[in-house]
C-alpha positions, -999 to 999 in steps of 0.1 A, spaced: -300 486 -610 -306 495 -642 -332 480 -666 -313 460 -687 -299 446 -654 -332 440 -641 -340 418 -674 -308 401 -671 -316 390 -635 -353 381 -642 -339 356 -672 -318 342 -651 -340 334 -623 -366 322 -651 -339 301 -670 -327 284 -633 -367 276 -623 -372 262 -660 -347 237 -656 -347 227 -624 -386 218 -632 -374 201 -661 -347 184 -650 -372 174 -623 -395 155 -643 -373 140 -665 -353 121 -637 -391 115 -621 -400 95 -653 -431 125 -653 -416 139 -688 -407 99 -704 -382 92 -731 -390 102 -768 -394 134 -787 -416 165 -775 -416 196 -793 -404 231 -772 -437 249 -781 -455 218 -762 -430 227 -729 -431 261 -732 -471 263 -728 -468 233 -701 -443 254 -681 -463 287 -694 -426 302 -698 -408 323 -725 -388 305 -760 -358 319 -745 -353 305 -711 -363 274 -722 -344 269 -749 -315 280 -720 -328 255 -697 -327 227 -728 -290 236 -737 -283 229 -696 -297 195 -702 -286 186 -736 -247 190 -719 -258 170 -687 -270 144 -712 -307 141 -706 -319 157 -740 -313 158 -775 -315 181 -799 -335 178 -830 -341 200 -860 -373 220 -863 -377 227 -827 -379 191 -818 -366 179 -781 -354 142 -777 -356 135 -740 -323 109 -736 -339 67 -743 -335 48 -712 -307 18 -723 -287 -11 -707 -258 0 -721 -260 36 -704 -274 19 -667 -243 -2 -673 -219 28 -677 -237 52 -648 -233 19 -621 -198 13 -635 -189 53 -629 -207 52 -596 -190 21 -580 -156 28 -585 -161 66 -573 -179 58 -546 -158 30 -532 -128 50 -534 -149 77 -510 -161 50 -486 -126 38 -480 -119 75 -473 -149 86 -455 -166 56 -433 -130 51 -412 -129 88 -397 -167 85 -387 -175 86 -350 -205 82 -329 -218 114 -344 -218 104 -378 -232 67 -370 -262 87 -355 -269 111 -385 -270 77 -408 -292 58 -379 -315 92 -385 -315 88 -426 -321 57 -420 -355 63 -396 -363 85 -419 -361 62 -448 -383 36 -433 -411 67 -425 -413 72 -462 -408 34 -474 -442 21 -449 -461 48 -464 -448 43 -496 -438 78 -502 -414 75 -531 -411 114 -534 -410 119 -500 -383 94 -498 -359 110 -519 -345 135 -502 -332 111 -471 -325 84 -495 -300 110 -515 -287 123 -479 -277 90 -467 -259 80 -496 -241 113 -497 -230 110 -458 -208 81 -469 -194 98 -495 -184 130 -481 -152 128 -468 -139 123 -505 -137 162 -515 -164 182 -531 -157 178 -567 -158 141 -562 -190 142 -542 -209 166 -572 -198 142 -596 -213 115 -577 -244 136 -572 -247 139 -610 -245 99 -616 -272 90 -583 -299 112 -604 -292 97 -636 -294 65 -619 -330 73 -601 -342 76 -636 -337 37 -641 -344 37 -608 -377 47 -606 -386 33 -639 -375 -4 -635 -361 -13 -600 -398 -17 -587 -420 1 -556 -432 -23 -545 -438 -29 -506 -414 -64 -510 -386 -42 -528 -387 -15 -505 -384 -41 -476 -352 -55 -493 -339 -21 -497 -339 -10 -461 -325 -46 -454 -294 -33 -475 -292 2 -460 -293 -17 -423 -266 -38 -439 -243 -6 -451 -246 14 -415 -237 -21 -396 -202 -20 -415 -198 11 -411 -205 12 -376 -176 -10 -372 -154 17 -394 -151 -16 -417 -148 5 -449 -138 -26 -469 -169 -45 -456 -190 -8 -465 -176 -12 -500 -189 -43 -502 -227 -45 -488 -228 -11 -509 -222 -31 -544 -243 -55 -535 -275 -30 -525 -260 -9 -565 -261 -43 -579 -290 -59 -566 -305 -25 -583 -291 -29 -614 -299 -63 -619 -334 -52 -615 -330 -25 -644 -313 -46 -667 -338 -74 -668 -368 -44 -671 -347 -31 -701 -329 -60 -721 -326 -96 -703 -302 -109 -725 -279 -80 -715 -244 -93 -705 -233 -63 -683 -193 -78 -684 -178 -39 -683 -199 -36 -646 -190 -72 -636 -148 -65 -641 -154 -28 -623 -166 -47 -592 -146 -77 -591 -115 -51 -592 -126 -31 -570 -141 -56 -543 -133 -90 -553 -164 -115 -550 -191 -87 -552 -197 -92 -584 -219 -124 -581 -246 -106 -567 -250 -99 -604 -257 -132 -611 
């Protein structure tokens, strides 16, 4: 390989490490809303002008930064409006892939939940929220799956934009956690049962039970009406679990 070609590969590989890291740590809550200037991240991430200003371009159309004049980099504000949108987009794409996935699952598939679900609890006693990710994400992946794979990355997309309110409002502590699990127990029982309509359901109310948590960290006197009419139309009676 030539190199020019060597170059080319190198930026790549820098540009792809620069905003995976970023991407990382803006979803973590570790890099917070508000502006930040790219020389600060550049000698944070002790990396070049150019694959970071790559990496931020790969954000900025994701939706997680903003670009300012004079170098300046807006990480996105956290707001009930956007919460609102993301849970709105994730219910009705997800329920549409329960009702598609959870009725062909067989003993096999009950048992990899049952295992994401072990796992789960591992992390949640030792209150290992990193370490809980990766199960966490897994599990609500499985019950997705059978709806095709540009469906499924779309609702990859929307989970991590959702962990960011996530992690920032909807609480760690050992109470919530318990709670949680309760509502992940709840979602494998109907599936179990290949009860897709009943999946549906428990699965709004563990989103929702969520999101009411975010709004009232964010704005309290938010009325979130659009989410409240995308569940009621999509699983009639869900939506009081909002409240």
């Amino acid at each position: 390989m030539s190199a020019t070609g060597d170059k080319a590969t190198r930026d790549g590989h820098n540009v792809a490490l620069v905003h995976e890291r970023l991407r990382r740590d803006i979803l973590s809550g570790e890099i917070p809303a508000g502006e930040t200037s790219q020389l600060a991240l550049a000698r944070e991430l002790e990396v070049g002008r150019t694959p970071l200003r790559e990496a931020l371009r790969m954000l900025q159309h994701e939706g997680l930064v903003i670009s300012e004049p004079n170098r300046r980099v807006r990480v996105a504000d956290l707001s009930a409006e956007d919460v609102e949108q993301l849970y709105s987009m994730r219910i009705a794409l997800e329920a549409m892939a329960v009702r598609v996935t959870v009725p062909e699952f067989g003993s096999r598939e009950i048992a990899e939940l049952e295992g994401l679900l072990a796992q789960m609890g591992h992390y949640m006693r030792r209150q290992d929220n990193p370490g809980l990710r990766a199960p966490h994400r897994a599990f609500h992946a499985y019950l997705v799956a059978g709806a095709g794979e540009r469906t499924a990355a779309m609702i990859s997309l929307l989970f991590d934009h959702a962990e960011r309110y996530r992690t920032a409002f909807a609480g760690h502590d050992q109470l919530r956690w318990d709670e949680r699990q309760a509502e992940h127990r709840a979602i494998v029982d109907a599936a179990m049962t290949g009860d897709a309509d009943l999946t549906v359901h428990r699965l709004i109310a563990h989103y929702l039970q969520t999101s009411a948590r975010v709004f009232a960290g964010l704005d309290p006197d938010y009325d979130p009406r659009r989410l409240r009419l995308t569940c009621a139309s999509l699983a009639p009676g869900s939506e009081q679990a909002l409240g």
